[in-house]
C-alpha positions as CSV (number, residue, x, y, z in Angstrom):
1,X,-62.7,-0.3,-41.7
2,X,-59.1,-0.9,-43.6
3,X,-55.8,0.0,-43.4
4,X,-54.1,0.8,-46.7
5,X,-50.6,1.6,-46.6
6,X,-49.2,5.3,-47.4
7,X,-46.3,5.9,-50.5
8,X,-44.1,5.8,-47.0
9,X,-44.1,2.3,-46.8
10,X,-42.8,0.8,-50.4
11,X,-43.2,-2.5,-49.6
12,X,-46.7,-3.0,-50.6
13,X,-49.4,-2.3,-52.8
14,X,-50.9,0.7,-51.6
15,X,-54.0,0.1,-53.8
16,X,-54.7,-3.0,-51.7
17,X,-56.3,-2.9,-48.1
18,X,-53.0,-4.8,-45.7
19,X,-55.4,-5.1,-42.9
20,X,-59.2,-5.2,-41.9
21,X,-60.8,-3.8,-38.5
22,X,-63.4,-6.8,-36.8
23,X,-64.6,-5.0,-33.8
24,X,-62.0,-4.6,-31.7
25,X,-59.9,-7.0,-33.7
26,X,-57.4,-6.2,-36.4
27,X,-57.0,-8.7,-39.3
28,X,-54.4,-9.3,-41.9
29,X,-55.9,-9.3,-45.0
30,X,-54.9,-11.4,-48.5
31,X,-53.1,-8.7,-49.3
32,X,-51.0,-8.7,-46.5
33,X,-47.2,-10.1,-47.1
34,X,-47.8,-12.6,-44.6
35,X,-51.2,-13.4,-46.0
36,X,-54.2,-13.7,-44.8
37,X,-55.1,-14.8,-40.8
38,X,-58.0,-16.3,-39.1
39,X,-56.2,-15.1,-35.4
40,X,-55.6,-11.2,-35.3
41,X,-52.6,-9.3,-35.5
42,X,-53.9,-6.4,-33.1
43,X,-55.8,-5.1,-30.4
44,X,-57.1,-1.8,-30.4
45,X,-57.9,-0.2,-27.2
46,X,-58.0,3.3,-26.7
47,X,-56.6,4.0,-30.3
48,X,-53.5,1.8,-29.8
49,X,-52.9,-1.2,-31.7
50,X,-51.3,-4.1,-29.4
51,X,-49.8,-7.2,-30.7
52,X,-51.8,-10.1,-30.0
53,X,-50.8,-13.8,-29.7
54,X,-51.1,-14.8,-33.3
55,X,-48.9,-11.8,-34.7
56,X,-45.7,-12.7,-36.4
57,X,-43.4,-10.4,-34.1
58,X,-44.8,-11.3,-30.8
59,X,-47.3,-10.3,-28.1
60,X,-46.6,-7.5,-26.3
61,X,-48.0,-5.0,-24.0
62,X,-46.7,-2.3,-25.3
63,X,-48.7,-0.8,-28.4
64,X,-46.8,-1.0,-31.9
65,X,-49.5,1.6,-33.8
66,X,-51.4,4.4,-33.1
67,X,-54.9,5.9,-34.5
68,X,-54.7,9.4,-35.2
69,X,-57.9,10.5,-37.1
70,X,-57.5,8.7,-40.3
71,X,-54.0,7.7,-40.1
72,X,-52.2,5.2,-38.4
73,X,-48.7,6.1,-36.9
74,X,-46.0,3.7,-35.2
75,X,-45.2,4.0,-31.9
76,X,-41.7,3.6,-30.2
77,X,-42.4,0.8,-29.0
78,X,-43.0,-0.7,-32.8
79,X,-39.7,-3.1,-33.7
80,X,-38.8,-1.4,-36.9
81,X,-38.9,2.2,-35.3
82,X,-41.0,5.2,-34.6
83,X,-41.6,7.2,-38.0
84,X,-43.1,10.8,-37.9
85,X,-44.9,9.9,-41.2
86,X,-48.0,7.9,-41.2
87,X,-47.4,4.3,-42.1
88,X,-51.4,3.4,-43.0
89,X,-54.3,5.4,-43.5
90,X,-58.1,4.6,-43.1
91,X,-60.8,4.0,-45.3
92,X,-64.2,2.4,-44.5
């Protein structure tokens, strides 16, 4: 699974997949403006995406995403705001 971002977020190709699902696990992929990672960026668990050690803004345990069907959505808790539109959507 991939997350690709939506026209809402201009800062990136949205042709190109910014991150990759590993189990449980959410990569950053070469795509990705802070490159590529061996560590991941998230967690998920129970369609929330936590910050993990290795992400660039900080471990928290609060969740910065949210899975909803085949989008992904920030939370308030994400540091750049909450956003009503979708910031990534899935593909497989």
């Amino acid at each position: 699974m991939r997350f690709y971002n939506t026209q809402h977020s201009k800062t990136t190709d949205t042709l190109r997949p910014q991150f990759e699902v590993r189990g449980k696990d959410v990569y950053p992929t070469v795509a990705h403006p802070d490159g590529q990672s061996k560590l991941p960026y998230f967690e998920i668990r129970d369609n929330k995406l936590y910050p993990t050690v290795a992400n660039p803004q900080g471990h928290s345990a609060h969740p910065f995403y949210e899975i909803q069907g085949s989008t992904v959505h920030t939370t308030r808790f994400h540091p750049g705001g909450h956003q009503v539109s979708p910031i990534f959507h899935i593909r497989q």
